[in-house]
N, CA, C and O of each residue as an XYZ file, in Angstrom:
560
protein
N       0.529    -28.527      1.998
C       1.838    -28.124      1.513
C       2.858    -28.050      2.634
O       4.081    -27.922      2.583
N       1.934    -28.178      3.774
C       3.249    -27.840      5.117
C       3.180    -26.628      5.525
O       3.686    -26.595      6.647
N       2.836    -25.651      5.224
C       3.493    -24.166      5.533
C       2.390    -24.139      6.547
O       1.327    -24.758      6.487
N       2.991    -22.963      7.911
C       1.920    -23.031      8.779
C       0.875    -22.025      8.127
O       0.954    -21.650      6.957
N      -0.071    -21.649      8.984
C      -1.517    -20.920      8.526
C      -1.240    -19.805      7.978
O      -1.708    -19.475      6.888
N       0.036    -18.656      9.080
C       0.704    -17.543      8.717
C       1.248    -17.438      7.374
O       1.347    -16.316      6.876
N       1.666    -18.618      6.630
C       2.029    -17.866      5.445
C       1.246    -17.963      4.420
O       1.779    -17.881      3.314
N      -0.128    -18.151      4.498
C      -1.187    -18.572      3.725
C      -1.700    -16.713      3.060
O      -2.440    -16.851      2.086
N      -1.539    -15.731      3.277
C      -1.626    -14.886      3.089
C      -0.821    -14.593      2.512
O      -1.181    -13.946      1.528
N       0.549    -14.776      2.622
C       1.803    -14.445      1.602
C       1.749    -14.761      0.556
O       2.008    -14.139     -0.474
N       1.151    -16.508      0.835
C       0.904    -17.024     -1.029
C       0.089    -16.473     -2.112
O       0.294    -16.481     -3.325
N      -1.099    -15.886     -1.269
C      -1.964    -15.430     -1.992
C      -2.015    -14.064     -2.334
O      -3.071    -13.612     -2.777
N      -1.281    -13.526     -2.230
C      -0.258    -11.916     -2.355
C       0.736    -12.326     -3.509
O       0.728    -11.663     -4.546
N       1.590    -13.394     -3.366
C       2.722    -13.841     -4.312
C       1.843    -14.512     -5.710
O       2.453    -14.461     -6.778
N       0.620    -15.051     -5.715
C      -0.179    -15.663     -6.674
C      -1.025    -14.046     -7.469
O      -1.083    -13.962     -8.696
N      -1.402    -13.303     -6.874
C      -1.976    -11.834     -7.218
C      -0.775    -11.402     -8.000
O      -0.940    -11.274     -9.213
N       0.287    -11.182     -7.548
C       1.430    -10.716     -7.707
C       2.027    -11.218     -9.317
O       2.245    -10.522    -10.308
N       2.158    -12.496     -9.141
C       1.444    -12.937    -10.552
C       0.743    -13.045    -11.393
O       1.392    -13.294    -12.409
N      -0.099    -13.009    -11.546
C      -1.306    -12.774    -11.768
C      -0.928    -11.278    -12.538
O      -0.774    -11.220    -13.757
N      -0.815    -10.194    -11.722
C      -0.645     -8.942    -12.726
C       0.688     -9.005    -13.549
O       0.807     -8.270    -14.529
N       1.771     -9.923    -13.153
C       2.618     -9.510    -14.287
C       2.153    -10.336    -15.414
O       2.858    -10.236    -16.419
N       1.307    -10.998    -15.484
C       0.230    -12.019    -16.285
C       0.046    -11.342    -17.470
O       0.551    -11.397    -18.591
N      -0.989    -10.550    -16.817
C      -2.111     -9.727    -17.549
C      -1.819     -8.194    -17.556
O      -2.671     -7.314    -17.667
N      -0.472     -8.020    -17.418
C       0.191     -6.211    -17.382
C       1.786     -6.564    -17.806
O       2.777     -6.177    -17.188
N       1.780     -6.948    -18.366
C       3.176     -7.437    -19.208
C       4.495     -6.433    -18.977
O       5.687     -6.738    -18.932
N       3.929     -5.282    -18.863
C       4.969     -3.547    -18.277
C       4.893     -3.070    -17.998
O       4.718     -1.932    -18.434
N       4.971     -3.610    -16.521
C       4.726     -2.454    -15.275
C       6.039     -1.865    -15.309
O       7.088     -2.290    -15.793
N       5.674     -0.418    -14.476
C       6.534      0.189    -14.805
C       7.264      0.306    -12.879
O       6.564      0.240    -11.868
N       8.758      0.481    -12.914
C       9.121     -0.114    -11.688
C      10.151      1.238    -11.478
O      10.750      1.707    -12.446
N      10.248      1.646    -10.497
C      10.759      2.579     -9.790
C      12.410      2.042    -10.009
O      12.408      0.822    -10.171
N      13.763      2.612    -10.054
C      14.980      2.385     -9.668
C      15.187      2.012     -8.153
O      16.136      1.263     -7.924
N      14.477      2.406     -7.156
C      13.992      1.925     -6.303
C      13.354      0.756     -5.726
O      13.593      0.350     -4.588
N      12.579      0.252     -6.493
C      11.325     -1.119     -7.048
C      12.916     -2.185     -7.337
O      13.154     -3.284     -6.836
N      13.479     -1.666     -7.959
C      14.020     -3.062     -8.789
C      15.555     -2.835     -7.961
O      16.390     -3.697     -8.235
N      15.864     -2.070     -7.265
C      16.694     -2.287     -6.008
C      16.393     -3.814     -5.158
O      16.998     -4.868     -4.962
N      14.986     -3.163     -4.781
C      14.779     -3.861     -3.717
C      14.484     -5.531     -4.400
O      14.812     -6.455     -3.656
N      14.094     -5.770     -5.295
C      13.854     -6.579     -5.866
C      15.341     -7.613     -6.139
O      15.465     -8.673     -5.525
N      15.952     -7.330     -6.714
C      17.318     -7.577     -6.767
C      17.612     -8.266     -5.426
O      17.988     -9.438     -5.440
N      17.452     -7.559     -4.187
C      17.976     -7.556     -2.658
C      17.268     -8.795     -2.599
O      17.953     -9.687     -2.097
N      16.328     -9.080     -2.886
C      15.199     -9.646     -2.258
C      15.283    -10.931     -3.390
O      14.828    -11.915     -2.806
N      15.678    -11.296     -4.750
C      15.991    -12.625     -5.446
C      17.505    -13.066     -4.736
O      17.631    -14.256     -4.447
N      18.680    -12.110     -4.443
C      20.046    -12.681     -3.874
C      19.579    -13.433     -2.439
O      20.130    -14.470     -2.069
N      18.277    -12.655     -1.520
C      17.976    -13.560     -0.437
C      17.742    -14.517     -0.066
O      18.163    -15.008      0.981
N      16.668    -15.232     -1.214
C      16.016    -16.445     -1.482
C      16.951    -17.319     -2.181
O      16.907    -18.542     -2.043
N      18.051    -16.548     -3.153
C      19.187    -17.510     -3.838
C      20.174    -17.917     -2.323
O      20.603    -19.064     -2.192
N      20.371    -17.144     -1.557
C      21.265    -17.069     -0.239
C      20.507    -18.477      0.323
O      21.095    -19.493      0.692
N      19.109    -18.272      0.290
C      18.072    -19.283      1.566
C      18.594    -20.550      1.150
O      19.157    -21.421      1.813
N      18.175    -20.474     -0.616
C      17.771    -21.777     -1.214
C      19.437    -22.903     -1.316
O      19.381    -24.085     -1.653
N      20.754    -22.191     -0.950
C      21.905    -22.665     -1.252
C      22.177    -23.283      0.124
O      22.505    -24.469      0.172
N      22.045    -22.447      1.421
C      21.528    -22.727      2.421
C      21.283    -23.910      2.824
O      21.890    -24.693      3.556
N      19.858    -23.964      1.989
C      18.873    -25.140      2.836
C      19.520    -26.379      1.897
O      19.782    -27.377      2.569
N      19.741    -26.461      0.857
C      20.695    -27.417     -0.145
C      22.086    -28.169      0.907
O      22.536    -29.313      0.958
N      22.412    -26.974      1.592
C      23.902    -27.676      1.787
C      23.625    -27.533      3.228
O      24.686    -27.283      3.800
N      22.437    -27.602      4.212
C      22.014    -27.912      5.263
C      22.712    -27.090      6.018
O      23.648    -27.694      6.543
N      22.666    -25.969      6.303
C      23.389    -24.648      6.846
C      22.572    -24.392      7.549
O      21.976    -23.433      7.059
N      21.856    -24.858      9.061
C      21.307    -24.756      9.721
C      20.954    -23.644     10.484
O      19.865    -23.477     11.033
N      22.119    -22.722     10.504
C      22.750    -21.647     11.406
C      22.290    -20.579     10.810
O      22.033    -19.538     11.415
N      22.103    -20.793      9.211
C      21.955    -19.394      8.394
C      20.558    -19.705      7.820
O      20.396    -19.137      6.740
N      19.383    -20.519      8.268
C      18.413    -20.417      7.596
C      17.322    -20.058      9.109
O      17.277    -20.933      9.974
N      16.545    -18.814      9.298
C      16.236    -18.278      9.319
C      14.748    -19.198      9.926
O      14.406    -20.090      9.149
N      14.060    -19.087     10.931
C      12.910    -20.122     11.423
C      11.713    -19.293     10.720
O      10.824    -19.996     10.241
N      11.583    -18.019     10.604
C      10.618    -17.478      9.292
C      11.456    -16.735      8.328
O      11.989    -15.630      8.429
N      11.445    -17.893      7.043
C      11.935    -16.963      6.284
C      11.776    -15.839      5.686
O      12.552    -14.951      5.335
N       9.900    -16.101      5.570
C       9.333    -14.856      5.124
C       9.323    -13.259      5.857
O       8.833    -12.208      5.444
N      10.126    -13.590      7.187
C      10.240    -12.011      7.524
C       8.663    -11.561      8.721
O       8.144    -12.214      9.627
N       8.392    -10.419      8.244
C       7.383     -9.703      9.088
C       6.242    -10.185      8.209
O       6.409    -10.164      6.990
N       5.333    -10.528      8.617
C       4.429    -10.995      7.565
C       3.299    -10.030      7.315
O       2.974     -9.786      6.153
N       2.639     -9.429      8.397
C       1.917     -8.356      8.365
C       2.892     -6.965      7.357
O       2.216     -6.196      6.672
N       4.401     -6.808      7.391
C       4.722     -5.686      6.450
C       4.607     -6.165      5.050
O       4.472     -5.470      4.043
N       4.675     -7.347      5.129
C       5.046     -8.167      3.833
C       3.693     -7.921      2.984
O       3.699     -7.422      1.858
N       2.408     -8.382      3.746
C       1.437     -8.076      3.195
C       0.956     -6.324      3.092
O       0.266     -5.832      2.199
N       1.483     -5.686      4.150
C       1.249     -4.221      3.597
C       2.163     -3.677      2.253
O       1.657     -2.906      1.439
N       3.164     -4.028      2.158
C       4.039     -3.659      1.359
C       3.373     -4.177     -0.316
O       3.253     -3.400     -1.264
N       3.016     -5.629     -0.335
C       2.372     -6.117     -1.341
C       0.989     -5.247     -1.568
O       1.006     -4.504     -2.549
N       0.218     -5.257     -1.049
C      -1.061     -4.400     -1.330
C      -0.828     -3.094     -1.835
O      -1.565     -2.553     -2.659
N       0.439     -2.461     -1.228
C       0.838     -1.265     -2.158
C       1.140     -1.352     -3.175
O       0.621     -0.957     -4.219
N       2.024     -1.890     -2.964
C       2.674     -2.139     -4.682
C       1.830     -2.746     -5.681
O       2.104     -2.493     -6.854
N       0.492     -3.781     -5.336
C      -0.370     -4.339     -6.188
C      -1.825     -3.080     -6.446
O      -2.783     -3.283     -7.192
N      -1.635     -2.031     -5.734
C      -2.512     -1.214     -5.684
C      -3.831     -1.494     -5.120
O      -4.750     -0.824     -5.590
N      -4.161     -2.482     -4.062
C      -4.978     -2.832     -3.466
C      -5.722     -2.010     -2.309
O      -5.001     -1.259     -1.652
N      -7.034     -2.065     -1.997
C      -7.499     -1.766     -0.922
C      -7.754     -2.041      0.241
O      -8.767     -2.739      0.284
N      -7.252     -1.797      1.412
C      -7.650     -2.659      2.407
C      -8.581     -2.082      2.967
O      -8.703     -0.893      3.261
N      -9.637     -3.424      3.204
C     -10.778     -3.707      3.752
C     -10.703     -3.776      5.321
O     -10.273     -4.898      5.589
N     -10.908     -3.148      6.341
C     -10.670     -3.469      7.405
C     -12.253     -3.784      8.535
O     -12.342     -4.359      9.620
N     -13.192     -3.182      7.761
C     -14.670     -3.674      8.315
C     -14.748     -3.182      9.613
O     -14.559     -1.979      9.788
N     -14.937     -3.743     10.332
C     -14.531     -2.667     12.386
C     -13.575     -2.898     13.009
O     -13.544     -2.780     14.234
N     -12.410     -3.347     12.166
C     -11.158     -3.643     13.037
C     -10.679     -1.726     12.835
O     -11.358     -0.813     12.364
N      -9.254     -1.706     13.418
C      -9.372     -0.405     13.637
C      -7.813     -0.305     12.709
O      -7.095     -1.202     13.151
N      -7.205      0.341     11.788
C      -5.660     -0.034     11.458
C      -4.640     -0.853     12.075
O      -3.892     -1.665     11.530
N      -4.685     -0.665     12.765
C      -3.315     -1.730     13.959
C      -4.193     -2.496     14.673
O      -3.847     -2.607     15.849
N      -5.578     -3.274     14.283
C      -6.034     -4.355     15.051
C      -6.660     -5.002     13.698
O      -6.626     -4.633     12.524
N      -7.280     -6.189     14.387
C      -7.626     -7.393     13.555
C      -6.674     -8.649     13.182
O      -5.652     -8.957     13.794
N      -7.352     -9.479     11.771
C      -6.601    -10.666     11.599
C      -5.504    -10.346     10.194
O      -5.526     -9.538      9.265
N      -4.792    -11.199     10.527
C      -3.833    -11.059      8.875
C      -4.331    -12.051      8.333
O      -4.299    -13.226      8.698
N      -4.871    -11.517      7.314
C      -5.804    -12.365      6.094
C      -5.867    -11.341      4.841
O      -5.636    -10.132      4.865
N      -6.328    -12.337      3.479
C      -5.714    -11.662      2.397
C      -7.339    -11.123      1.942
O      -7.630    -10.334      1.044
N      -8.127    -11.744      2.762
C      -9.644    -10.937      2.589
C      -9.643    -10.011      2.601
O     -10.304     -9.414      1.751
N      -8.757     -9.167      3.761
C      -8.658     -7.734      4.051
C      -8.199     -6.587      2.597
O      -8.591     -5.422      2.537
N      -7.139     -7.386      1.331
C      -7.033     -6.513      0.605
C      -7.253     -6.715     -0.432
O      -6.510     -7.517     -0.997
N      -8.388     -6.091     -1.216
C      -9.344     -6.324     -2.158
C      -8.699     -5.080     -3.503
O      -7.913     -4.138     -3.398
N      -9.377     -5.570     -4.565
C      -8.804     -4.835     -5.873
C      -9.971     -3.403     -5.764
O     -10.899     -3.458     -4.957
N      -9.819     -2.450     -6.468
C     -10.352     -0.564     -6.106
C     -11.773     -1.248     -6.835
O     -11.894     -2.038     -7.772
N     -12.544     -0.722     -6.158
C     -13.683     -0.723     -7.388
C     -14.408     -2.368     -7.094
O     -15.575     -2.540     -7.447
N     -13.845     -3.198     -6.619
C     -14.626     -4.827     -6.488
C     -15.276     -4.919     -5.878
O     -15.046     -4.241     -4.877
N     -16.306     -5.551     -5.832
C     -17.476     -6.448     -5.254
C     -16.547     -6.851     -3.314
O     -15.518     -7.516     -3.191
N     -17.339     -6.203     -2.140
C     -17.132     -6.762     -0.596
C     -17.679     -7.654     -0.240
O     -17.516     -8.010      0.927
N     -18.554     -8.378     -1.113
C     -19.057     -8.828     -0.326
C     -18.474    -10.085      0.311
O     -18.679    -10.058      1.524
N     -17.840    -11.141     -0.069
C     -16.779    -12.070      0.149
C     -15.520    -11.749      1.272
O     -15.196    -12.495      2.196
N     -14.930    -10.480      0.942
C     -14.388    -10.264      1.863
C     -15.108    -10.047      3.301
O     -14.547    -10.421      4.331
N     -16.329     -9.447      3.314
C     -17.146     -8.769      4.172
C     -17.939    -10.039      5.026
O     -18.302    -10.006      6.202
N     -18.091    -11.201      4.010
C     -18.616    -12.142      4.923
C     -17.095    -13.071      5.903
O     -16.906    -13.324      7.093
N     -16.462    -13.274      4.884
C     -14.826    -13.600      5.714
C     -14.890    -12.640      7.102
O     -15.520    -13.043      8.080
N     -14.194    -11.346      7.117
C     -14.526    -10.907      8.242
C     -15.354    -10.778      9.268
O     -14.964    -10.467     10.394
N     -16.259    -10.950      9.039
C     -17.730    -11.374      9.716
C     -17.268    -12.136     10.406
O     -16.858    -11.623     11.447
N     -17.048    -13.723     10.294
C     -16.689    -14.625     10.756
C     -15.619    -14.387     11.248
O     -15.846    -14.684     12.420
N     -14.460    -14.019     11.206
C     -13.895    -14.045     11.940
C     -13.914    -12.628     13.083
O     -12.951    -12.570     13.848
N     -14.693    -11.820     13.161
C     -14.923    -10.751     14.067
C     -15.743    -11.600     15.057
O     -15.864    -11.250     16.231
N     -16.362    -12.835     14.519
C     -17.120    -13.637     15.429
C     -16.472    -14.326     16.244
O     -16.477    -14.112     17.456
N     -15.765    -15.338     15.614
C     -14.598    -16.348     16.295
C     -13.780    -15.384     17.142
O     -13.408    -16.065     18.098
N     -13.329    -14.203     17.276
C     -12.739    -13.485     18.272
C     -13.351    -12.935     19.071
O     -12.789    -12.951     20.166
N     -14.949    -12.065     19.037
C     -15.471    -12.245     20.058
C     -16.354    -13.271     21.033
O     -17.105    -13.009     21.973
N     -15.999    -14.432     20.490
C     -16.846    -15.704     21.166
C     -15.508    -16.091     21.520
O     -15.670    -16.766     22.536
N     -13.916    -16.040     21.189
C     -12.783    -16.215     22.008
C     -12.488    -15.198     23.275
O     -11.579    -15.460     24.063
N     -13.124    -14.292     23.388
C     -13.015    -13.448     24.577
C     -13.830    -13.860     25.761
O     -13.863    -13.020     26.660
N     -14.461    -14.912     25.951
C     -15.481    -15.659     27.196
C     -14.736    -16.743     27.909
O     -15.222    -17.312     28.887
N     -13.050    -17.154     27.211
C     -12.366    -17.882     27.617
C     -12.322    -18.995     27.627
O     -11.782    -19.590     28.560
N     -12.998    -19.763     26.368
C     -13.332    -20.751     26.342
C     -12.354    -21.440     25.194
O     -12.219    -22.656     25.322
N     -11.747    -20.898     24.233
C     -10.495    -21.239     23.785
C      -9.073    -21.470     24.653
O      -8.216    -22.353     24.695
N      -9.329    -20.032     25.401
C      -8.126    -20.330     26.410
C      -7.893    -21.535     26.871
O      -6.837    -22.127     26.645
N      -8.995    -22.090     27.664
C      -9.278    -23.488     28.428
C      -9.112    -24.480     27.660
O      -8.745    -25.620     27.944
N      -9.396    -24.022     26.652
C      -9.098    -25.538     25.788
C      -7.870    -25.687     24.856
O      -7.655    -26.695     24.183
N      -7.105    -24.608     24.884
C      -5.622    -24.866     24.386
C      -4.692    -24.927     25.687
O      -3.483    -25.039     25.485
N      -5.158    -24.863     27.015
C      -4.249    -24.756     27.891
C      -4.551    -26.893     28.292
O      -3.756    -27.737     28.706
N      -5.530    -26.961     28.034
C      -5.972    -28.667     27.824
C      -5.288    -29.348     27.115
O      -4.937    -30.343     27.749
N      -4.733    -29.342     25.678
C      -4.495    -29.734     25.041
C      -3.044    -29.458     25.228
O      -2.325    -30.247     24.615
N      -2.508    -28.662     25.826
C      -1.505    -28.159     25.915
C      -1.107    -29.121     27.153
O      -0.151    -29.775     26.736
N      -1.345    -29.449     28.263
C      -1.013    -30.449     29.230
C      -1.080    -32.037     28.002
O      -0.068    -32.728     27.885
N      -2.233    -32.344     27.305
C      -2.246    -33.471     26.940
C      -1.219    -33.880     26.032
O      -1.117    -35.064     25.709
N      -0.257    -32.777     25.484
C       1.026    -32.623     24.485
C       0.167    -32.691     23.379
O      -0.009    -33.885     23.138
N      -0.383    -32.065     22.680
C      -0.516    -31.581     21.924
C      -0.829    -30.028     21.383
O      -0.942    -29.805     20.178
């Protein structure tokens, strides 16, 4: 689709996100909720007029913002749990493994993290380093 890796978690927050207004037809939304909501369709109408009439200046190199609040903010509001396994609150990966529905089956998430608790401590021997600083002379 193009989008880099980072917003691969957003989608799948924005697809959940759907998903319950799916199958919950009336949720019920804070005066608050539908503030921000409002703020947040004029933004994307702002982006999308923007990128139409090639307004270079006013479109934004992530549009999506903070992506780690983006996904905390979504897990609240979707009532999700986050899974954090031995990362510690303010460490680990941004991945949508991490926030699971109350009450569901870990084990999927639990093997996801696994793997990647692996790939970061087998990146601490410096052997990624070396090889993006390689690739990085070869231009790519």
């Amino acid at each position: 689709m193009g989008f880099p890796g980072g917003y691969w978690p957003l989608l799948e927050m924005q697809a959940r996100a759907i998903v319950r207004d799916w199958t919950d037809p009336l949720p019920v939304t804070t005066l608050s909720q539908q503030a921000q909501h409002t703020e947040l369709i004029k933004y994307y109408q702002d982006l999308r007029t923007a990128v139409k009439e090639c307004r270079k200046a006013e479109i934004p190199r992530n549009p999506f913002g903070d992506n780690v609040g983006l996904l905390e903010q979504a897990s609240r509001e979707l009532e999700l749990e986050r899974f954090d396994l031995e990362f510690s609150e303010t460490e680990g990966f941004v991945c949508s493994a991490r926030y699971t529905e109350p009450g569901s089956d870990k084990t999927e998430p639990m093997k996801t993290l696994m793997a990647l608790q692996a790939v970061q401590q087998k990146s601490r021997g410096g052997g990624y380093l070396a090889r993006a600083v390689f690739h990085g002379f070869l231009g790519e």
